[in-house]
C-alpha positions as CSV (number, residue, x, y, z in Angstrom):
1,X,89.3,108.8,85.8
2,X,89.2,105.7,84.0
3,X,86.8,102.6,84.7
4,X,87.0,99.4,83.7
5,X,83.7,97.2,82.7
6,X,84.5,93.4,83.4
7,X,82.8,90.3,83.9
8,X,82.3,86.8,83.0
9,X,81.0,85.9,79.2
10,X,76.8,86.4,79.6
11,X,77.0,88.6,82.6
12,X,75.2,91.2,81.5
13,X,78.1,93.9,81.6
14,X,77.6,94.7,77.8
15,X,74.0,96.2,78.9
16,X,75.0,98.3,81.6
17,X,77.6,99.4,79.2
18,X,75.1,100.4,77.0
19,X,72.8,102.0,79.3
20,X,75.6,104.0,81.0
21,X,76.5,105.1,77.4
22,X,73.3,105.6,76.3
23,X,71.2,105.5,73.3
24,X,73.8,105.0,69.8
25,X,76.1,103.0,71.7
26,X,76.5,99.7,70.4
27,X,78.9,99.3,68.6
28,X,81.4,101.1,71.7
29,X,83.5,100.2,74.0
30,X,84.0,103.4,75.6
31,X,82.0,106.6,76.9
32,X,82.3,109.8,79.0
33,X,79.4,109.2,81.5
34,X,78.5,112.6,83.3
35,X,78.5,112.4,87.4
36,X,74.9,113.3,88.5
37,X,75.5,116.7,90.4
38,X,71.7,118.4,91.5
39,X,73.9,121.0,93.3
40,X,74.4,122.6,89.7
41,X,71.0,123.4,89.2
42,X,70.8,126.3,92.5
43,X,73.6,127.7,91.3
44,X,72.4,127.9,87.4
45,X,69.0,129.7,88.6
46,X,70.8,132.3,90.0
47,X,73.9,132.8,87.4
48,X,71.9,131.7,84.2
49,X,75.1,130.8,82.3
50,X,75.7,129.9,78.9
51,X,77.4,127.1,79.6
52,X,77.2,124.0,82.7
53,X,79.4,121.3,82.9
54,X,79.7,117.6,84.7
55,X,82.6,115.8,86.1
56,X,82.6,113.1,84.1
57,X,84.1,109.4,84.2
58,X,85.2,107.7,81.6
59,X,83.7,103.9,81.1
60,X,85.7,101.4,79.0
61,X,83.6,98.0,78.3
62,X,86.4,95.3,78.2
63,X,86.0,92.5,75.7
64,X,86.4,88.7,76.5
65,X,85.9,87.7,80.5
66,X,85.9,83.4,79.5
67,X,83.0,81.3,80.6
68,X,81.9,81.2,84.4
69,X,84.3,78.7,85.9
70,X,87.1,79.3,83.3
71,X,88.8,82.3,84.9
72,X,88.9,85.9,83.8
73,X,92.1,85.6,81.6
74,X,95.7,86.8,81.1
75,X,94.7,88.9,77.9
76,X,91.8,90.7,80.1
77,X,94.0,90.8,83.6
78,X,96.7,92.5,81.9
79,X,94.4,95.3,79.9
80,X,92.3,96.3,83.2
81,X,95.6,96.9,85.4
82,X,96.0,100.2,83.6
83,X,92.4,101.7,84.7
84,X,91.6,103.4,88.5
85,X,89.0,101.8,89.3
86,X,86.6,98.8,88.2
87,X,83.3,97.7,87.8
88,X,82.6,94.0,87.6
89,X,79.3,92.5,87.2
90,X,78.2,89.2,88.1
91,X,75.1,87.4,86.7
92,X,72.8,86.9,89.0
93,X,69.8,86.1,86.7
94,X,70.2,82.8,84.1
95,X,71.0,80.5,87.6
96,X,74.0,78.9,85.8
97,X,76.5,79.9,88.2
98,X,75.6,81.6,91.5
99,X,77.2,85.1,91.8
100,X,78.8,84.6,94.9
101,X,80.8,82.2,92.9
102,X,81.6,84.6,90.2
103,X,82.8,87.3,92.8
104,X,85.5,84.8,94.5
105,X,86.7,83.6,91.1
106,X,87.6,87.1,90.0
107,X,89.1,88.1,93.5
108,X,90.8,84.7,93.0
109,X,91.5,85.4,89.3
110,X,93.7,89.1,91.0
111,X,95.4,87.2,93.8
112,X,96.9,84.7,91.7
113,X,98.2,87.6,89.2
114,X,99.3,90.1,91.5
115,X,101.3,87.3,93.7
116,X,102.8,85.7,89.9
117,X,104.2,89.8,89.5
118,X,105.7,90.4,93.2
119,X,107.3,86.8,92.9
120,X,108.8,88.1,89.9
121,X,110.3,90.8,91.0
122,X,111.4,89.6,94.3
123,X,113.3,86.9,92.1
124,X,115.1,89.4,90.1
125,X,115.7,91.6,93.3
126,X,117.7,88.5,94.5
127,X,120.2,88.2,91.3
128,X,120.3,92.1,91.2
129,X,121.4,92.0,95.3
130,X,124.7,89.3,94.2
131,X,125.4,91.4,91.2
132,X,126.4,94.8,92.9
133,X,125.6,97.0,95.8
134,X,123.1,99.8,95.9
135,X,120.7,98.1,92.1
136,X,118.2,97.5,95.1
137,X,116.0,99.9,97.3
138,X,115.7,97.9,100.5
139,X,112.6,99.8,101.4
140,X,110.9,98.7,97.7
141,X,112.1,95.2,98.9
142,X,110.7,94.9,102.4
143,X,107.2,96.6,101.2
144,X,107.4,93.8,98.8
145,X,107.6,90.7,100.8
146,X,105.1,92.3,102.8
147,X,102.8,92.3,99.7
148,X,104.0,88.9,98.9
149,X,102.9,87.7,102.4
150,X,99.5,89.3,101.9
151,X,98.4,87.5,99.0
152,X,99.5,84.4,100.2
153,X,97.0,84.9,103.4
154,X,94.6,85.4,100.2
155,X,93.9,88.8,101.7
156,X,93.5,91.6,98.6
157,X,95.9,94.7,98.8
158,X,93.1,97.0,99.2
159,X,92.1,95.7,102.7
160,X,95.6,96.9,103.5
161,X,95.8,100.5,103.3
162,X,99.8,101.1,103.6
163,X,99.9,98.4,100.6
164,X,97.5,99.5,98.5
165,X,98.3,103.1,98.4
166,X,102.0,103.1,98.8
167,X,104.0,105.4,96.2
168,X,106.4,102.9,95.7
169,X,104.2,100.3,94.6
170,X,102.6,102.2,92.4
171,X,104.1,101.3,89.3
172,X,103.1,97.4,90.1
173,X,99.1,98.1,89.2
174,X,98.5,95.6,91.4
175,X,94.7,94.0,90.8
176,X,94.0,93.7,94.2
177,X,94.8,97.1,95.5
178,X,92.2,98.7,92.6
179,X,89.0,100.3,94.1
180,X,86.0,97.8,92.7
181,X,82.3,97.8,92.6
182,X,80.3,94.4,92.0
183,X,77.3,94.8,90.0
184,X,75.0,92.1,91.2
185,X,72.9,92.0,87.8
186,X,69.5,90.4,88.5
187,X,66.1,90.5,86.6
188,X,63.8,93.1,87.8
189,X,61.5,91.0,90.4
190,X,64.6,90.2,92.5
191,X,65.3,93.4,92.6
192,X,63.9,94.4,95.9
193,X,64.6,90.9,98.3
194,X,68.0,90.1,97.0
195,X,70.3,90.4,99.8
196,X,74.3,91.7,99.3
197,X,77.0,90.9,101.1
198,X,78.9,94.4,103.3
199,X,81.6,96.4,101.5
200,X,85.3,96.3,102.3
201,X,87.6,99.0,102.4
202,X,88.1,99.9,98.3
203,X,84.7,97.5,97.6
204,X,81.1,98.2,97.0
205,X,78.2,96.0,96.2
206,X,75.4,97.2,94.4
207,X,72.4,95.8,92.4
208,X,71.4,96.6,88.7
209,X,69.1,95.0,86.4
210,X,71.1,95.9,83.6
211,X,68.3,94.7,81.4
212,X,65.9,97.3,82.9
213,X,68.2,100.0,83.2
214,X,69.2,99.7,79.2
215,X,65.7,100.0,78.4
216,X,65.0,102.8,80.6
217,X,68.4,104.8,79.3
218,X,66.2,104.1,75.5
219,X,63.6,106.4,76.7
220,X,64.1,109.5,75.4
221,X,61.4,111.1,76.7
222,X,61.5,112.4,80.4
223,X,58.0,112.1,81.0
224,X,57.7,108.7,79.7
225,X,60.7,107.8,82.0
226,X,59.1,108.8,84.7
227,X,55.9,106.9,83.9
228,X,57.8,103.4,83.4
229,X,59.6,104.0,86.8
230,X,56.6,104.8,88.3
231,X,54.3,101.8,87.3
232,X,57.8,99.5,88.3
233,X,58.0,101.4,91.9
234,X,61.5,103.0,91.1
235,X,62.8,105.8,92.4
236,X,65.9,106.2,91.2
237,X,67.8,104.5,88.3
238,X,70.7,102.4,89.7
239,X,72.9,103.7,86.6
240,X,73.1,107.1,89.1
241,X,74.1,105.3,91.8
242,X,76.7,103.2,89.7
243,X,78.3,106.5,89.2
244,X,78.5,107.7,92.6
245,X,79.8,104.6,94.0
246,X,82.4,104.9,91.2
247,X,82.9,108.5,92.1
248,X,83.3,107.3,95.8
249,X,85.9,105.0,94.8
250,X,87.9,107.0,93.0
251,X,88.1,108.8,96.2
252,X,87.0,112.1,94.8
253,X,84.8,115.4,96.1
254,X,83.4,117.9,93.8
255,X,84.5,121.7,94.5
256,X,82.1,124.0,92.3
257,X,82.8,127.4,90.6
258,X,79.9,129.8,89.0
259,X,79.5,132.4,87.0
260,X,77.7,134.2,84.3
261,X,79.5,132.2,81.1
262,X,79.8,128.6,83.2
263,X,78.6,126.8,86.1
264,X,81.0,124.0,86.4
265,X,81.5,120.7,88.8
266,X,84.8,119.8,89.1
267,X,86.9,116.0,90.4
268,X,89.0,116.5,93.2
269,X,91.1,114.2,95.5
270,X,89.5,113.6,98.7
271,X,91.9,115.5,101.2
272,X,93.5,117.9,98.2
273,X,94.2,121.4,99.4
274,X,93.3,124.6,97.6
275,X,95.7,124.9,95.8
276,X,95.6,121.8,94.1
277,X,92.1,122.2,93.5
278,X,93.3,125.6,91.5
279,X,95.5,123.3,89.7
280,X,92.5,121.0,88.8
281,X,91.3,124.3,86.5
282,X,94.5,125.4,84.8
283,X,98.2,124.8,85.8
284,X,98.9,128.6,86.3
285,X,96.3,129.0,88.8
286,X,98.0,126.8,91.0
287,X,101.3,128.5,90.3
288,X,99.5,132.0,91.3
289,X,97.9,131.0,93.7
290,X,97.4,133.9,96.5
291,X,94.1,133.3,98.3
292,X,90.7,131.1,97.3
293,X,87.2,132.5,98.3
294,X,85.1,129.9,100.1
295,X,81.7,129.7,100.4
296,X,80.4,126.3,101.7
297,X,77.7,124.6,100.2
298,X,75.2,124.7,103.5
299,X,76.1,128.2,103.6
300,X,74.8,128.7,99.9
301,X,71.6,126.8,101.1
302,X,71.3,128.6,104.0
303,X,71.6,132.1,102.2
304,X,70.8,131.0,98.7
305,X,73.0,134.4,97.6
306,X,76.3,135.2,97.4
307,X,76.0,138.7,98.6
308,X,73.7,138.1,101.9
309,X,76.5,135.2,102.3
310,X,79.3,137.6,102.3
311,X,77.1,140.1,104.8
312,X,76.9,137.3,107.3
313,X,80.5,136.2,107.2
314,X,79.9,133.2,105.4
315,X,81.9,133.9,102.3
316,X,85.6,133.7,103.5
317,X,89.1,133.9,102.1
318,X,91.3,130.7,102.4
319,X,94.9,130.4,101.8
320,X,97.2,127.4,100.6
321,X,96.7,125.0,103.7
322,X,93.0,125.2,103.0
323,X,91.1,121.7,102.5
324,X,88.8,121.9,100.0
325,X,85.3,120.5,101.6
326,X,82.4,118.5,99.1
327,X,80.3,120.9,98.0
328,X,82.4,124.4,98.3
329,X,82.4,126.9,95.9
330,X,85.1,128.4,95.1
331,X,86.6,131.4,93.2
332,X,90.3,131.6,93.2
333,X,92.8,134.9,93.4
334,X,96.2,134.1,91.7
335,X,98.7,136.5,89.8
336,X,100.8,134.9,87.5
């Protein structure tokens, strides 16, 4: 789960950077950020383990980006196309290019690559079709010219679900397909009027003041947090909600398992069945698999333990076509 930090030179992406990193982060590019889960802390008053573990998402901050106007850059286009998912952040606080601007550059900025690779290909599709039968999957081709046709409507492959998902394309790492979140960074008195435009399928819009929520990560001390939020009227830092729309993106649930030595939240395809999820632990559990005990997560809050759950019926037993809800917790039965 891999995410790429990108932006224009002076957007700010640096200090999210750092204050999704935290504190000791500056001379990084890269951190494990841990995905807020408060569904961990029920299930660690009743288990008291030794242990409790995050999902976490890895954050790459990457270098270079140009000047506003100048386009993000071959060097930078070809480095993100190997991450999941990516966050771009647009200034939206020195007024020296409005971030509306900045937004349609970038989309511009994948367009333009993702149509220079599909022509490409297409090209040597053609002198592979004259050379011999058969050194062309006509399927590969058609889906192709279909993504070819896309990006010439200026339409990015993520609005098209067949496209941007297809397993034959795959291997392209087309830009345009890539889940993305724009960071709208602004300075902390716009923080509450400034309007965003609606997401698209694959793209989110949030607002940050990256500035603020640096500073904010420097406070070390909970209670002193709390106090500086409270005198700015936050509730919540944005960094949390970075993550989750991240997390959303990714197209991820989190299934939970418990227990004495760990309380853990794992990452999970939205969709996956259990026994994929089993797979998500260890290999062999997948391979094992016989049966996965289920208890839902508004069953936990209704019962609040595990024992009165399974008296009313609430803890069940799922087999292999099970699909593994947000929120379940689950202990899995395999023999290997």
């Amino acid at each position: 789960m891999k995410t790429a930090i990108l932006g224009f030179a002076g957007s700010g992406k640096t200090d999210l950077f750092g204050a999704l990193a935290g504190p000791g982060s500056e001379n990084l590019n890269r951190a494990m950020v841990k995905v807020p889960e408060p569904r961990l802390d029920p299930l660690a008053a009743l288990f008291n383990p030794k242990k409790i573990t995050y999902t976490e998402i890895e954050y790459v901050d990457i270098p270079g980006g140009g000047g506003k106007g100048e386009g993000l850059g071959n060097r930078l286009l070809n480095e993100i196309r190997a991450f999941d998912c990516l966050l771009a952040v647009l200034d939206g606080f020195s007024g020296v290019n409005e971030p509306k601007n900045q937004w349609q550059a970038i989309e511009t900025d994948f367009l333009i690559a993702d149509l220079a690779v599909v022509e490409k290909k297409l090209e040597k599709m053609a002198i592979d079709k004259k050379k011999a039968k058969g050194l062309v999957d006509p399927k590969e081709e058609a889906l192709l010219e279909q993504v070819k046709a896309t990006l010439e409507a200026e339409t990015p492959l993520r609005e098209v679900e067949e496209l941007a998902l297809a397993p034959e394309l795959r291997g392209y790492c087309f830009l345009s397909a890539k889940p993305i979140l724009y960071a709208w960074n602004v300075s902390e008195n716009k923080l509450s009027s400034y309007s965003l435009p609606e997401g698209k399928p694959r793209q989110e819009h949030i607002l940050v003041s990256a500035k603020l929520e640096k500073e904010m990560a420097e406070l070390s001390d909970p209670e002193e947090l709390q106090m500086f939020m409270e005198d700015l009227g936050i509730k919540e830092s944005a960094l949390a909600r970075v993550i989750r729309k991240t997390y959303e993106l990714l197209n991820l649930i989190t299934f939970l398992t418990a227990g004495e030595k760990e309380v853990r939240a794992w990452p999970l395809r939205k969709g996956s069945k259990a026994p994929e999820a089993a797979g998500v632990i260890h290999s062999d559990l997948q391979k094992g698999f016989i049966r996965a005990e289920v208890l839902s997560w508004a069953d936990f809050e209704k019962y609040g333990d595990f024992k009165l759950a399974k008296e009313k019926g609430a803890l069940r037993l799922e087999g292999k076509d099970y699909i593994v809800e947000d929120g379940d917790i689950i202990t899995f039965r395999f023999n290997v």
